[in-house]
C-alpha positions as CSV (number, residue, x, y, z in Angstrom):
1,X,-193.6,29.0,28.3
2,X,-189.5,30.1,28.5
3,X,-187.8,28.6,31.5
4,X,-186.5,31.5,33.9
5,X,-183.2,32.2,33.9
6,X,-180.8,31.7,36.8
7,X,-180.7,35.1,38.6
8,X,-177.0,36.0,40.4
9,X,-176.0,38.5,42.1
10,X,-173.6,41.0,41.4
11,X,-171.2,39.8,44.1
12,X,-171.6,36.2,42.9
13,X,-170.2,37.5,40.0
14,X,-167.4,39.0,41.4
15,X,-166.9,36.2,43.4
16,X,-166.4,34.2,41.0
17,X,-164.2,36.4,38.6
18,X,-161.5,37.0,41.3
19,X,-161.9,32.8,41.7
20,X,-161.4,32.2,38.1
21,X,-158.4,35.0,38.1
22,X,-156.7,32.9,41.3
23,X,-157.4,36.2,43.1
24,X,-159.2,34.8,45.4
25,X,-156.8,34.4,48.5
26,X,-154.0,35.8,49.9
27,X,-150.2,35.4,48.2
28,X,-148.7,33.3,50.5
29,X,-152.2,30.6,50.4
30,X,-150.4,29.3,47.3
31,X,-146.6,28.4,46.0
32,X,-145.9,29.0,42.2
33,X,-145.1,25.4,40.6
34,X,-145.5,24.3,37.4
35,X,-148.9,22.2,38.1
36,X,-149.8,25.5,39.4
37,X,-148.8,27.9,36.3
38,X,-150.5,25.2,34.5
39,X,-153.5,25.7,36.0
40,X,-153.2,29.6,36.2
41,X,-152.6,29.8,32.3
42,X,-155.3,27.1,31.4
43,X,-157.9,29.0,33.7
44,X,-157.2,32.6,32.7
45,X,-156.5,31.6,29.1
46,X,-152.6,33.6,28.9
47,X,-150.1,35.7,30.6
48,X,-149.5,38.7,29.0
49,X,-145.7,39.7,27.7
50,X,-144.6,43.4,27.9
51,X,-141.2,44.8,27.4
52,X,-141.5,47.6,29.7
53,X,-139.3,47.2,33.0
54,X,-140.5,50.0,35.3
55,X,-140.6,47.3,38.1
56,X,-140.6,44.1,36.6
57,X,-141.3,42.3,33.4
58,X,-145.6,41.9,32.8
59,X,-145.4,38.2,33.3
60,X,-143.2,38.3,36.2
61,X,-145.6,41.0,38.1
62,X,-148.7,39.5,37.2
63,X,-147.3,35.9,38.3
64,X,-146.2,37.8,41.6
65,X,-149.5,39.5,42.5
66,X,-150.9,35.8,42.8
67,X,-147.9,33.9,44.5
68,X,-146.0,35.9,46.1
69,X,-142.2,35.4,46.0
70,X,-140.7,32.4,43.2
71,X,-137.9,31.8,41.3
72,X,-137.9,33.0,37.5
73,X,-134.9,31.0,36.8
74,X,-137.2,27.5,37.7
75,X,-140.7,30.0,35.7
76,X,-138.9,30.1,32.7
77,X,-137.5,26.2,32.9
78,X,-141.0,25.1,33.1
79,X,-142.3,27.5,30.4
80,X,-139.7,27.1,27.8
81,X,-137.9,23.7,28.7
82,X,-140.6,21.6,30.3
83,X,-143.4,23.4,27.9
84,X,-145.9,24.1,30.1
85,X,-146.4,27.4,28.0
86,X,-145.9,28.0,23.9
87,X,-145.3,32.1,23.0
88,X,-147.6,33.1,20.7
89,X,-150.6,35.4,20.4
90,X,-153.4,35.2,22.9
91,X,-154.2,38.9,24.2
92,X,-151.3,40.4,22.3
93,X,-148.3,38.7,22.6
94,X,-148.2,36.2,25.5
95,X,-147.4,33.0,26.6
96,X,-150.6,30.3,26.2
97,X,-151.2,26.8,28.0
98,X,-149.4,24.5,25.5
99,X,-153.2,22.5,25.8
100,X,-154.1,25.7,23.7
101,X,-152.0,24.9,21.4
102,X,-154.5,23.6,18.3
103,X,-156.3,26.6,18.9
104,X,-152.6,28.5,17.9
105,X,-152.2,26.0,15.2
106,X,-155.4,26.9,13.9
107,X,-154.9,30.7,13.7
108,X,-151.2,30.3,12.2
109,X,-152.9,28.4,9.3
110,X,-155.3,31.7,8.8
111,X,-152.0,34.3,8.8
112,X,-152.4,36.4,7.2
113,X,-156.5,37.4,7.7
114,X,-158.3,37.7,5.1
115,X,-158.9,41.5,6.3
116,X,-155.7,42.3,6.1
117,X,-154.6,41.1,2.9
118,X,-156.9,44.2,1.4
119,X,-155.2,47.0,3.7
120,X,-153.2,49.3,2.2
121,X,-150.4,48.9,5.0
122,X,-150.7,45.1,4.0
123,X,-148.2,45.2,0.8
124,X,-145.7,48.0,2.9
125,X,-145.7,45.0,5.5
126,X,-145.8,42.0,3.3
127,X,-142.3,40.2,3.0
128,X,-141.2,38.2,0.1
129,X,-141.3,34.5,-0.5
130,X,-137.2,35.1,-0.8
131,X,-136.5,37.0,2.3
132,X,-138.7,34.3,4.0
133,X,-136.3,31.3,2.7
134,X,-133.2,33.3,3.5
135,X,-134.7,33.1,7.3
136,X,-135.5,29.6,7.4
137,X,-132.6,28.3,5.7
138,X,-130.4,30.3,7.8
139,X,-132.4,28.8,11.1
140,X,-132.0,25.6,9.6
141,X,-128.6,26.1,9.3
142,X,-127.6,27.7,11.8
143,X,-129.8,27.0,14.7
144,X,-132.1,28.9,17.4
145,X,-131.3,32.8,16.5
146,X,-132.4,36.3,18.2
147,X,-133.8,38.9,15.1
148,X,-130.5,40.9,16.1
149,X,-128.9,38.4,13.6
150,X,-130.5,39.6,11.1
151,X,-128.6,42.7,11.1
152,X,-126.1,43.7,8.9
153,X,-122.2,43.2,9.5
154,X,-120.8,45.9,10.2
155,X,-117.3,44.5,8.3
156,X,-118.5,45.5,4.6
157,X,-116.3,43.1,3.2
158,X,-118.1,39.7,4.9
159,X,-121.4,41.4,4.4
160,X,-121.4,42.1,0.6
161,X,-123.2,40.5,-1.3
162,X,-123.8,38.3,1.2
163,X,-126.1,39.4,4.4
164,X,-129.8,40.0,2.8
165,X,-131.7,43.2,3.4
166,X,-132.0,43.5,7.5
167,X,-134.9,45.2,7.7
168,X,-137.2,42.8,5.5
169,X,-135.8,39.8,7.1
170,X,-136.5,41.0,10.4
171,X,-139.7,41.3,9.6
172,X,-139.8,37.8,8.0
173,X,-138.8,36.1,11.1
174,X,-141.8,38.3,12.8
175,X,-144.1,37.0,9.8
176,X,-142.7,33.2,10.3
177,X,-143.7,33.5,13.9
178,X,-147.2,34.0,13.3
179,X,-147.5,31.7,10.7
180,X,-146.2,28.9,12.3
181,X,-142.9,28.3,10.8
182,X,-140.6,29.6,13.6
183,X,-141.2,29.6,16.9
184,X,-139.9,30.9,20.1
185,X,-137.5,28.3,21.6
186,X,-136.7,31.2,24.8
187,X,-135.9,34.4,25.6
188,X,-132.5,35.4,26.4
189,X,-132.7,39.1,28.7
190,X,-135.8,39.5,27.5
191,X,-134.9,38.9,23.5
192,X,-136.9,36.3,22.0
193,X,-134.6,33.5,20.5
194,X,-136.3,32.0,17.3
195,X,-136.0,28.5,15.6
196,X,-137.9,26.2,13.3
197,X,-141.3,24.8,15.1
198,X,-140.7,21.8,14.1
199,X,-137.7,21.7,16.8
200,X,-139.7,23.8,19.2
201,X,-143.3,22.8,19.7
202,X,-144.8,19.0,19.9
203,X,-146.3,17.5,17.0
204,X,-149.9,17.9,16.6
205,X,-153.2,18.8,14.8
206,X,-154.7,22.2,14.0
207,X,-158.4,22.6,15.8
208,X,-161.5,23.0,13.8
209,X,-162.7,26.4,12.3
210,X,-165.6,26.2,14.9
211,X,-163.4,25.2,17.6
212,X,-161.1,28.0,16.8
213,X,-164.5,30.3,17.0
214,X,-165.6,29.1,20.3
215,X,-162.0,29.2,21.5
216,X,-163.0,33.2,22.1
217,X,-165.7,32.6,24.0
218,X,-164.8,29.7,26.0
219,X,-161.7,31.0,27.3
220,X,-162.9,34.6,27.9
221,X,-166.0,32.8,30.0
222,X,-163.0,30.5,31.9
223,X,-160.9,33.5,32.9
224,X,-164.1,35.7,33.7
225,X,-166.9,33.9,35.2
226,X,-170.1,35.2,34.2
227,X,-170.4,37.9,31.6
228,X,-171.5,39.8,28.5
229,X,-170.7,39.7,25.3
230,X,-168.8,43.4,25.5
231,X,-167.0,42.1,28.5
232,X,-165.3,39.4,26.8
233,X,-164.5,41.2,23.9
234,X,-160.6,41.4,22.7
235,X,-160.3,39.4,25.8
236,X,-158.5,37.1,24.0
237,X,-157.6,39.0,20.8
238,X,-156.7,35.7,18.8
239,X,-158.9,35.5,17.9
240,X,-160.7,38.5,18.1
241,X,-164.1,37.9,15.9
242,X,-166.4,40.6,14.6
243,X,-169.6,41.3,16.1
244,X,-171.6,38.9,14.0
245,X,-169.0,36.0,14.8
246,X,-169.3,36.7,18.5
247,X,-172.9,36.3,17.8
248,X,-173.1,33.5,15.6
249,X,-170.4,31.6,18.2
250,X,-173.1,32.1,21.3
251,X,-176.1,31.2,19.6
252,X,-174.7,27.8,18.4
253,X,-172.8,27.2,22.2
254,X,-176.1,28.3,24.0
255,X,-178.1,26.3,21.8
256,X,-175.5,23.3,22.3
257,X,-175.7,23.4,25.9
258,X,-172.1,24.5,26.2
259,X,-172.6,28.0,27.3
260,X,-176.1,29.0,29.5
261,X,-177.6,32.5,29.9
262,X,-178.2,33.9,33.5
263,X,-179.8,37.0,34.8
264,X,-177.4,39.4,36.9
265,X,-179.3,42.0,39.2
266,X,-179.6,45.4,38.5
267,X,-178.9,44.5,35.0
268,X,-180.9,44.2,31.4
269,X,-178.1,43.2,29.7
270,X,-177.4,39.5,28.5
271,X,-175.0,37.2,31.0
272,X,-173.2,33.8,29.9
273,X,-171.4,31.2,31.8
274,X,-170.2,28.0,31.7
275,X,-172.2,25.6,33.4
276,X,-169.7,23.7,35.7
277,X,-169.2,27.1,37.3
278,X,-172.7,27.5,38.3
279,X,-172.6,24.1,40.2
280,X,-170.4,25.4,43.3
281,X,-170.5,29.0,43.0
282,X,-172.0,29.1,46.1
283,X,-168.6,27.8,48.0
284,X,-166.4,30.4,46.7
285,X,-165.3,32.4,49.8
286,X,-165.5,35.9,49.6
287,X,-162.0,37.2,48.0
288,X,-159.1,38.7,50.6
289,X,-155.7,39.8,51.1
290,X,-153.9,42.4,49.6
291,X,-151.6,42.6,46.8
292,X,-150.9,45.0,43.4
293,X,-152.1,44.3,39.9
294,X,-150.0,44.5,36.9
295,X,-151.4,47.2,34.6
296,X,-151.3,44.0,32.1
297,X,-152.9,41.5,34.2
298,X,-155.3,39.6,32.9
299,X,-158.1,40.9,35.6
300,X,-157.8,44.1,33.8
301,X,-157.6,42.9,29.9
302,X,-161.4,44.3,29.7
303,X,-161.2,47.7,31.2
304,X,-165.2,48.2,31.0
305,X,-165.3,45.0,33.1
306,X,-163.7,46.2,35.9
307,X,-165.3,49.6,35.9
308,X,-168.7,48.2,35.6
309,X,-168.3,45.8,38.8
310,X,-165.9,47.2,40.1
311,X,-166.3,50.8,39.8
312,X,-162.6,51.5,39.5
313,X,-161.9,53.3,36.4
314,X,-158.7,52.4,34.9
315,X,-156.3,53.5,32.1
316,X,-152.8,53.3,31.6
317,X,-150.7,56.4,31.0
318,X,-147.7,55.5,29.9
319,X,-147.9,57.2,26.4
320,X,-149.7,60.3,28.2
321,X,-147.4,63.1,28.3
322,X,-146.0,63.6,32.3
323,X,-147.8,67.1,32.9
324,X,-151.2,65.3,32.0
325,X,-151.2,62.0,33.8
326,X,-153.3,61.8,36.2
327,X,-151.5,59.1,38.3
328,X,-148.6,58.0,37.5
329,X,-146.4,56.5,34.1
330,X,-146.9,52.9,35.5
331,X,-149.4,53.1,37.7
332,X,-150.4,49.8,39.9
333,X,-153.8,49.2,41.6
334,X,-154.7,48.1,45.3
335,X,-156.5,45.4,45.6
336,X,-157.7,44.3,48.9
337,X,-160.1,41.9,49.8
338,X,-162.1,42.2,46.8
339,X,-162.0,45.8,46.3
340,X,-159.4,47.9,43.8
341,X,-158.9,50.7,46.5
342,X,-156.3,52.4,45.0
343,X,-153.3,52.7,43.1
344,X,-149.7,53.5,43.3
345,X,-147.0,54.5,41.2
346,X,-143.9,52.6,41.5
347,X,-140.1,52.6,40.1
348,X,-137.4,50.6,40.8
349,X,-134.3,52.6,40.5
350,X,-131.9,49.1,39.9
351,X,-128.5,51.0,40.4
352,X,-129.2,51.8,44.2
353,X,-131.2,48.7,44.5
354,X,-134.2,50.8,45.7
355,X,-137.9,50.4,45.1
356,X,-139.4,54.3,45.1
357,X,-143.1,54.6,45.1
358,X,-143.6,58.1,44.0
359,X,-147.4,58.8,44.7
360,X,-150.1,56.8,46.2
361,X,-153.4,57.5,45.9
362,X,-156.4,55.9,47.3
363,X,-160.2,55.4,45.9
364,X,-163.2,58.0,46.7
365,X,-164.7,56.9,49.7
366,X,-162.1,53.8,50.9
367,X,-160.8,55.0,54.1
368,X,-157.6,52.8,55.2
369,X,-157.3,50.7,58.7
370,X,-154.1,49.6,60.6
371,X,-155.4,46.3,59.1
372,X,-155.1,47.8,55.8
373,X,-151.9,49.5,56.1
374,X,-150.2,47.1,57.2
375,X,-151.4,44.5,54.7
376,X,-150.1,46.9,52.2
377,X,-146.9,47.5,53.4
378,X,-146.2,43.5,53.5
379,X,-147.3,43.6,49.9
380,X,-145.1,46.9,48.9
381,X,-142.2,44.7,51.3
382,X,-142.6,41.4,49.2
383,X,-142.2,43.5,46.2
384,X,-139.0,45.1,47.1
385,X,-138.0,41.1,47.6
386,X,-139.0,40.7,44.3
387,X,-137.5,43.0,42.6
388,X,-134.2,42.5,44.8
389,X,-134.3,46.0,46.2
390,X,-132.7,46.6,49.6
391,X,-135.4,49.8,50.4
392,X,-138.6,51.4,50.2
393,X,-139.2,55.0,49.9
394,X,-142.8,56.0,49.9
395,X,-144.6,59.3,49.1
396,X,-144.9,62.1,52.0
397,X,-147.8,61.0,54.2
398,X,-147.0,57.2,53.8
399,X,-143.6,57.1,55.2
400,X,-144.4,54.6,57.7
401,X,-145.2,51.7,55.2
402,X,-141.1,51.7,54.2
């Protein structure tokens, strides 16, 4: 006869998510340091990058949510000079837990998939074994450089005959990157600054083919608790397996021991977790304090996730045209103790040093306290700190949280 499954509840699960996402406690309950960015990037797997600078850069605001005020200048020392983090491709582009990084390895000896080397778009993408020496000779040469080197002079007498064709050695140093032969020593104002790996990352081997597998389930179970199969899907998108992958991966780490499969109430669906988290799930506190959530934060990678447990339904509508958003370009959720209440729509205008939120709106059925208000007008406050704006300016009916 089967043994019976473990049976949770649906706010164990929760519980436990927020725990795993260090969501779990107020800002100021912990101080960003590198043995704590460690720990943040090795729990929920990567920290997404984003170039858009509405309020602040994706990394930044999804650092700040969690730990409140810190100094990027001593973030990017530990990430770039201290290598507590390698760039590379986790859930897009991010930055991973350099411990990760034999899983990287691994994927940069599979560029390019196998997939895509029969797409059409493949051989319009494709560079040429040329162009690629040209970029590697030239790093080699002349040291760590941004893609904007690659452009042409604009004197036409240095640059004939000489500079090779911009636009497919661009995307040669792009193609390097995901092979494994350049890397991203830093980022200067955002721009990434490429040299050879070799003088980037620490020496080391490539993981297994299986480990590589189960590196897609065991890091989507480590940033998300308990879940399904369609809730850890693209995740982590490298690497982003098929369905029968997905399948084959939690067969052979259930069957291992590695993985276990519990019942959730009020579901028929089929739940995995990691053991060790079973083991003291019942200490983790309920979740509380209020903060907002990068529209790229890992919590909100799997949008089905969150509107499933959470019933908040989220999507982000920066590419919607204006007269057809529904909340905002660059909207932000509420979260507060546990609960996505609402969200907000922020912009810092830098030039008069001024953080403008320009509509708020709040969930079906959440109705605010003093408590909450004024937990939300710290966070909004912390923000403007953050983003070294001297003001608030809130939305008619919320003028008392500037």
């Amino acid at each position: 006869m089967p043994r019976a499954l473990p049976t949770l509840s649906r706010d164990q699960v929760v519980r436990l998510w927020f725990h795993r996402q260090g969501l779990t406690e107020p800002q100021d309950a912990n101080r960003l340091t590198a043995e704590t960015l460690r720990l943040h990037l090795e729990r929920t797997g990567a920290l997404q990058l984003d170039t858009i600078n509405v309020v602040d850069r994706a990394h930044y605001l999804t650092l700040w949510s969690r730990f409140g005020l810190y100094d990027r200048t001593a973030l990017d020392r530990w990430m770039y000079d201290d290598q507590v983090a390698y760039e590379y491709w986790g859930h897009e582009a991010s930055l991973l837990p350099i411990s990760h990084l034999p899983i990287g390895r691994r994927r940069m000896r599979r560029f390019p998939p196998e997939s895509w080397k029969a797409k059409s778009w493949w051989k319009h993408f494709k560079t040429s074994a040329a162009s690629k020496r040209r970029v590697l000779e030239r790093l080699e040469a002349e040291g760590p450089l941004e893609s904007i080197d690659f452009e042409p002079s604009p004197d036409p007498v240095k640059s004939a005959g000489v500079m090779p064709p911009a636009r497919e050695d661009k995307r040669s140093l792009k193609l390097l990157w995901h092979s494994g032969r350049v890397a991203i020593r830093k980022r200067r104002h955002f721009r990434c600054v490429y040299d050879l790996a070799e003088h980037v990352l620490p020496a080391g081997e490539a993981a297994t083919p299986a480990e590589f597998e189960d590196s897609w389930l065991l890091t989507g179970l480590s940033g998300n608790g308990i879940a399904t199969e369609g809730h850890l899907t693209n995740y982590i998108t490298g690497p982003g397996p098929k369905h029968d992958v997905r399948k084959r991966v939690i067969a052979r780490n259930l069957k291992t021991g590695r993985i276990v499969e519990v019942r959730v109430n009020g579901s028929r669906r089929r739940w995995f977790a990691l053991p060790e988290h079973l083991e003291s799930i019942d200490d983790i506190p309920p979740p509380r304090g209020t903060t907002l959530v990068c529209p790229f934060d890992s919590l909100l990678w799997q949008r089905k996730r969150a509107e499933e447990l959470l019933d908040f339904r989220y999507r982000i509508e920066i590419y919607v045209p204006a007269p057809k958003r529904e909340f905002g370009y660059y909207v932000l959720p509420i979260l507060h103790d546990g609960r996505l209440v609402g969200r907000l729509d922020p912009k810092v205008h830098r030039d008069r040093r001024e953080l403008e939120v320009r509509a708020l709106h709040l969930e079906h059925g959440f109705k605010p306290t003093k408590r909450f208000e004024r937990a939300l007008g710290q966070a909004l406050h912390s923000l403007r700190e953050f983003v070294e704006a001297e003001k608030v300016s809130m939305p008619k009916g919320w003028e008392r949280l500037a």
